[in-house]
C-alpha positions in Angstrom: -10.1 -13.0 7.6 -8.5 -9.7 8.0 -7.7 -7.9 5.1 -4.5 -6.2 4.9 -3.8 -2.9 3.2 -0.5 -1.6 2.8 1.4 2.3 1.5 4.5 2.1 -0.3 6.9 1.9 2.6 6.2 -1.5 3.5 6.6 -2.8 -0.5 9.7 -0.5 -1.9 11.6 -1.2 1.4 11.2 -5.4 1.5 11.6 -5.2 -2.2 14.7 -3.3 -2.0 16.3 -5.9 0.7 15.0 -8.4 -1.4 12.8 -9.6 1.3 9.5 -9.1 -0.5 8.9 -12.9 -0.1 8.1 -13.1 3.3 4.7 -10.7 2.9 2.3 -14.0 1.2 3.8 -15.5 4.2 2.6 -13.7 6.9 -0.6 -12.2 5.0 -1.4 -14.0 2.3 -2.2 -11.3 0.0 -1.7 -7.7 0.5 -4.4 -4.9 -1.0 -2.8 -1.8 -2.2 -4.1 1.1 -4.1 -3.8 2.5 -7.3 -1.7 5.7 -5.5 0.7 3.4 -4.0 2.0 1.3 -7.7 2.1 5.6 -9.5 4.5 5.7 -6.2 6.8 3.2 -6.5 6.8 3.2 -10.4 8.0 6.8 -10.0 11.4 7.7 -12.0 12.9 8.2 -8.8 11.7 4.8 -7.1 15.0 2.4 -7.4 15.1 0.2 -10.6 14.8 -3.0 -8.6 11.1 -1.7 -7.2 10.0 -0.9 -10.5 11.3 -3.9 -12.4 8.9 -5.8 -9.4 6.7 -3.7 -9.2 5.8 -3.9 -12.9 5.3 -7.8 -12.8 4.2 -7.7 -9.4 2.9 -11.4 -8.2 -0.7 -12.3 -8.0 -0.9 -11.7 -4.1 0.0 -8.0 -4.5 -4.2 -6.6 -5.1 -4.2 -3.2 -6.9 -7.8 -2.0 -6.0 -9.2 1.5 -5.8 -11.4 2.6 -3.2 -14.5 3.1 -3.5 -15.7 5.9 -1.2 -14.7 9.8 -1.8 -11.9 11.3 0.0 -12.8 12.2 3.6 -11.3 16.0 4.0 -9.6 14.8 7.6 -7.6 13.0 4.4 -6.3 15.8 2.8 -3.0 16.7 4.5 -1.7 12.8 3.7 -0.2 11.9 0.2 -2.3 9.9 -2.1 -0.9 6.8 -1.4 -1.4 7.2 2.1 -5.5 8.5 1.8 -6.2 5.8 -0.7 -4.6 3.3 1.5 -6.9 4.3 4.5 -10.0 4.8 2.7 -9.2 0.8 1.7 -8.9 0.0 5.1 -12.1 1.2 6.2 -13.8 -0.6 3.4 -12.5 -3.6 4.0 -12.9 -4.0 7.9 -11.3 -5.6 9.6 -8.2 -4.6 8.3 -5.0 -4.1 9.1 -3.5 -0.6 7.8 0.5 -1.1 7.2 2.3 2.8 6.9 5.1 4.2 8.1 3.5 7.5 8.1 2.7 9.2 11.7 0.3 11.5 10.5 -1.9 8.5 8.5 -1.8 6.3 11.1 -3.6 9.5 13.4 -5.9 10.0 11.0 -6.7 6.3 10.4 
């Protein structure tokens, strides 16, 4: 099975249309990392993303990666290295960022 990792883009935004549902759906369960939950339960991050976010369902895996930051990494935010670094842990996987400089580097 394909694992599939996801940044913050992909959460906040189907969160925020209140479309979140449709991720277990299509996926099953969705791997994000530690970077990615600081991110969206960031002052800033709309109240609806955090309120979810906080008692976020079963099929949303918080994991950290295991391997040390590659340095091709270090121009990304954290969300966005941890998030890659997952994906090549956990191949096959499917990477899911909105970032055009991430998905380069991944």
């Amino acid at each position: 099975m394909i694992q599939v990792i996801a940044d913050a883009t992909l959460l906040r935004y189907l969160i925020e249309i209140q479309a979140i549902e449709v991720l277990p759906g299509f996926f099953g369960r969705i791997i994000t990392p530690p970077a990615v939950i600081r991110d969206l339960q960031h002052t800033n991050t709309p109240v609806p993303v955090r309120t979810w976010i906080a008692s976020r369902p079963p099929w949303v895996v918080v994991q950290a990666p295991s391997s040390a930051a590659d340095p091709a990494l270090s121009r990304l935010g954290a969300g966005e290295r941890e998030a890659i670094l997952l994906a090549h842990e956990h191949q096959p996987a499917l990477l899911i960022t909105d970032d055009r400089r991430a998905r380069r580097v991944a």
